[in-house]
VOFI-882962 format. One record per residue: residue in three letters; x, y, z of N, C-alpha, C, CB in turn. Coordinates in nm, 3 decimals, decimal comma. Glycine has a CB too. Example, Ala and Ser with C-alpha at 12.3 -4.5 7.8 and 13.67 -1.06 7.14 Angstrom:
<recs>
{'ALA' {1,319 -0,569 0,780} {1,230 -0,450 0,780} {1,320 -0,330 0,780} {1,131 -0,447 0,905}}
{'SER' {1,285 -0,225 0,708} {1,367 -0,106 0,714} {1,290 0,003 0,787} {1,408 -0,060 0,572}}
</recs>
This chain:
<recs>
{'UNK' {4,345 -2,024 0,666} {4,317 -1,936 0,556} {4,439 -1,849 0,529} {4,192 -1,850 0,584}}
{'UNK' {4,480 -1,822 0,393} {4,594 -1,757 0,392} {4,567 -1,622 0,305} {4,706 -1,852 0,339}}
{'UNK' {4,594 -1,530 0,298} {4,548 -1,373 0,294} {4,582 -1,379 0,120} {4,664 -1,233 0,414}}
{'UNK' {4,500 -1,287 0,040} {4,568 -1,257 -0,105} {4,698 -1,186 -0,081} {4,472 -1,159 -0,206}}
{'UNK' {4,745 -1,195 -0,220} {4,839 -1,116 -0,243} {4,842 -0,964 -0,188} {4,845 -1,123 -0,370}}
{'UNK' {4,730 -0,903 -0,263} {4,710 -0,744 -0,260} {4,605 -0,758 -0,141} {4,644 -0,659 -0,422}}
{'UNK' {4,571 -0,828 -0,024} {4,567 -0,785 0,093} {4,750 -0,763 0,162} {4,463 -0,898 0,169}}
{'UNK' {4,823 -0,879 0,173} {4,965 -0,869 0,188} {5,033 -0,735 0,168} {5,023 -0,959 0,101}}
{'UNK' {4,984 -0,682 0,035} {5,057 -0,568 -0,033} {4,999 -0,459 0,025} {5,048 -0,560 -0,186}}
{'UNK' {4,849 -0,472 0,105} {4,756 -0,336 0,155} {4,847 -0,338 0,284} {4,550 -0,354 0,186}}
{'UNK' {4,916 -0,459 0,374} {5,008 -0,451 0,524} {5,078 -0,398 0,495} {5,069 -0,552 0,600}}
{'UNK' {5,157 -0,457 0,378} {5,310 -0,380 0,356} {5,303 -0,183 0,351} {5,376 -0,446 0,167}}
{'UNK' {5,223 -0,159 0,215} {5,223 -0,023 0,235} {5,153 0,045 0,338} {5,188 0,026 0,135}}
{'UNK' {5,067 -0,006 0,433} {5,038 0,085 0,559} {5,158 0,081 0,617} {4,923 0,041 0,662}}
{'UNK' {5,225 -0,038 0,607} {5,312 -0,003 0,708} {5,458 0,077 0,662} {5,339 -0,135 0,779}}
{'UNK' {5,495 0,084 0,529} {5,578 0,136 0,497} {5,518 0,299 0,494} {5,627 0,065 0,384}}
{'UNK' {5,361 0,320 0,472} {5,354 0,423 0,505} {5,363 0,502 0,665} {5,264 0,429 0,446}}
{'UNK' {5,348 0,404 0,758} {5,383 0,422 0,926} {5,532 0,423 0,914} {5,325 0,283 1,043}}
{'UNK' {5,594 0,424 0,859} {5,771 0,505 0,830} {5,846 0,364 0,863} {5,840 0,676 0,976}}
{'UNK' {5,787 0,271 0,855} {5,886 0,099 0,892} {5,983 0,126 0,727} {5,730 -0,129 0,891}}
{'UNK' {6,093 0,208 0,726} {6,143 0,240 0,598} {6,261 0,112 0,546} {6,212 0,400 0,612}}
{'UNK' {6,269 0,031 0,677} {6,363 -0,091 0,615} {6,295 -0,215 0,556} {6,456 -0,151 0,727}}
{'UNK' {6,275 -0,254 0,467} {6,247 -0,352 0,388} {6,233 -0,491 0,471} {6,352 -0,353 0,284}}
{'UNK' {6,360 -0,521 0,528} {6,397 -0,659 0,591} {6,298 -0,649 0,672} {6,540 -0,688 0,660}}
{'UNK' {6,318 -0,523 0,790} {6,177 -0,557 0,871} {6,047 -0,501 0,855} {6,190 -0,533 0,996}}
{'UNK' {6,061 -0,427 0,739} {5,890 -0,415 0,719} {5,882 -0,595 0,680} {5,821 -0,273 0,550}}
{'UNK' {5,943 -0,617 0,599} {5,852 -0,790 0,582} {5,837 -0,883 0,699} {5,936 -0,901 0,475}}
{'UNK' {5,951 -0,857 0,821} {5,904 -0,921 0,931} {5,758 -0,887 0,968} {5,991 -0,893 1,038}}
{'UNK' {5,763 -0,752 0,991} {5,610 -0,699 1,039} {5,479 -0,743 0,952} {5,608 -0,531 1,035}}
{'UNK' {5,499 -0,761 0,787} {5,402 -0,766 0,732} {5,369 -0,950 0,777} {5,425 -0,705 0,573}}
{'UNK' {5,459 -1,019 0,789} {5,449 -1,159 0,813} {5,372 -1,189 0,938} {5,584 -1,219 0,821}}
{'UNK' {5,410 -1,098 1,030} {5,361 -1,102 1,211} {5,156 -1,049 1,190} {5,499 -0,912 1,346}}
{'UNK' {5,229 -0,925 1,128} {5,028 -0,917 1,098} {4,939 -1,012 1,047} {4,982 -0,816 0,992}}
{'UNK' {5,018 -1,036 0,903} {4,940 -1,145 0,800} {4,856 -1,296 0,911} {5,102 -1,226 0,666}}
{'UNK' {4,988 -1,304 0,984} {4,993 -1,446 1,047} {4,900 -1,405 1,161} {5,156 -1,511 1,097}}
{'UNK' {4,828 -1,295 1,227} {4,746 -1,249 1,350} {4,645 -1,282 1,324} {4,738 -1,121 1,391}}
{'UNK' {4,612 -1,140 1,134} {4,482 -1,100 1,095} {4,426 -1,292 1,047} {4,495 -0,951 0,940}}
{'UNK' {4,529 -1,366 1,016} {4,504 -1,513 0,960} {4,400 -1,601 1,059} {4,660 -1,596 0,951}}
{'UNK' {4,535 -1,604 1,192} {4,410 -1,647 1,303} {4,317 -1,613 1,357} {4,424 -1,669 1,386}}
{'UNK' {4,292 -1,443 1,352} {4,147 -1,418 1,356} {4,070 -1,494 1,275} {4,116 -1,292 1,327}}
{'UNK' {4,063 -1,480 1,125} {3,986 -1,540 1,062} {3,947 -1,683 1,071} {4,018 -1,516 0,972}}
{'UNK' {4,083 -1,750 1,086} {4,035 -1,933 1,121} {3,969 -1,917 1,262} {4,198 -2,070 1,139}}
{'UNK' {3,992 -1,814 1,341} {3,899 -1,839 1,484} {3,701 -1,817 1,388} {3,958 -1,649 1,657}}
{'UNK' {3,724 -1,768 1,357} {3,554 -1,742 1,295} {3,495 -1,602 1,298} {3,438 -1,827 1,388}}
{'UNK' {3,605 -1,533 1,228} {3,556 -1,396 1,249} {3,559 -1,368 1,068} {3,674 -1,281 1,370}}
{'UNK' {3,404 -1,314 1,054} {3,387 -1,357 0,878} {3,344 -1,191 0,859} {3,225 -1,513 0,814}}
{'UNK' {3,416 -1,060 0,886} {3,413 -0,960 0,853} {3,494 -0,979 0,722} {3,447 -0,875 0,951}}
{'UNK' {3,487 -0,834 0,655} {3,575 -0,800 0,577} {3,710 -0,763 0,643} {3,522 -0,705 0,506}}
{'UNK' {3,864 -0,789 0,543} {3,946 -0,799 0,549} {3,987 -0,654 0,612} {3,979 -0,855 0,447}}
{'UNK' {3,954 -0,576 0,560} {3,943 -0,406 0,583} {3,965 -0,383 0,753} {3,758 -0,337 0,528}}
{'UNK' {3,854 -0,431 0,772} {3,784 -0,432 0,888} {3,860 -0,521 1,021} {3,646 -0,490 0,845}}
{'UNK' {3,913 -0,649 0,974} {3,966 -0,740 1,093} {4,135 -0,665 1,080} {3,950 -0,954 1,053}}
{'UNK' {4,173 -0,581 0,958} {4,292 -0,519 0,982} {4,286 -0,412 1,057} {4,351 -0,489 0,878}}
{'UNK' {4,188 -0,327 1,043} {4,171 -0,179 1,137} {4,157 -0,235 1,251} {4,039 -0,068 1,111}}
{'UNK' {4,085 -0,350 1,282} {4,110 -0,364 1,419} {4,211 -0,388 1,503} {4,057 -0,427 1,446}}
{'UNK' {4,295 -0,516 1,415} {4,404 -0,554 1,472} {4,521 -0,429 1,458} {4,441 -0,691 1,407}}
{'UNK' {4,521 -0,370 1,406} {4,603 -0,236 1,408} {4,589 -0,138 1,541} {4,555 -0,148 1,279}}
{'UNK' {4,403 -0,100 1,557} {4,452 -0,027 1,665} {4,489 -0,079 1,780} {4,377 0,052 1,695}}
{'UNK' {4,487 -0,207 1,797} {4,503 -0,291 1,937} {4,665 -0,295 1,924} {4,414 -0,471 1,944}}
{'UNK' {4,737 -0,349 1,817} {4,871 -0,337 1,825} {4,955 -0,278 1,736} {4,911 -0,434 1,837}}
{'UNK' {4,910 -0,153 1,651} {4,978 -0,083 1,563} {5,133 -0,014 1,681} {4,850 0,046 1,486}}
{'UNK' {5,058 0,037 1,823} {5,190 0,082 1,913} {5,292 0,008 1,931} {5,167 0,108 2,040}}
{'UNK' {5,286 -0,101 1,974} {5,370 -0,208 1,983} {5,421 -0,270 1,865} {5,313 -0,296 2,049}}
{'UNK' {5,389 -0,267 1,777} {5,473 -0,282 1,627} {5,563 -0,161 1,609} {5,365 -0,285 1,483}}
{'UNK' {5,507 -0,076 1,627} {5,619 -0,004 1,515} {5,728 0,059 1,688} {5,510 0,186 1,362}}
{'UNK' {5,675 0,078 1,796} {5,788 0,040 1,900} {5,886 -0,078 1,933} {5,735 0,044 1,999}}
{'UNK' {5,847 -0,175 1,855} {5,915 -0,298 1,809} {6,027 -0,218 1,715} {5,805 -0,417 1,723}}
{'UNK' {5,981 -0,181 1,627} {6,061 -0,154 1,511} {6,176 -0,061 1,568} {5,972 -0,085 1,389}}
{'UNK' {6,111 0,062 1,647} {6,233 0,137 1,685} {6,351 0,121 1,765} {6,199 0,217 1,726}}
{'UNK' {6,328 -0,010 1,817} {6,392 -0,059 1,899} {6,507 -0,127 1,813} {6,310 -0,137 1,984}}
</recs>
């Protein structure tokens, strides 16, 4: 399953709002989520989109953006 557009665009600006202020790798990051929140869903998890993102965020929102600072 592959995510809409303006879900894509809801990763990007959380995360440009979490201060990922470089472009190049905010799109790495938005690609790494897209491609997580994706296999949740093909595993069989039929929440809303909202919902399988808040999750996967609080489990690895630390480790992303400590990725980033690095």
């Amino acid at each position: 399953m592959k995510l809409e557009k303006e879900q894509i665009q809801f990763i990007d600006n959380y995360l440009d709002n979490s201060d990922v202020v470089y472009a190049d790798i905010r799109m790495e990051m938005v690609d790494h989520v897209a491609s997580g929140i994706e296999a949740i869903i093909d595993a069989g998890d039929t929440r809303d989109f909202y919902y399988i993102f808040k999750d996967y965020m609080v489990e690895n929102k630390a480790r992303l953006l400590n990725d980033n600072r690095q």
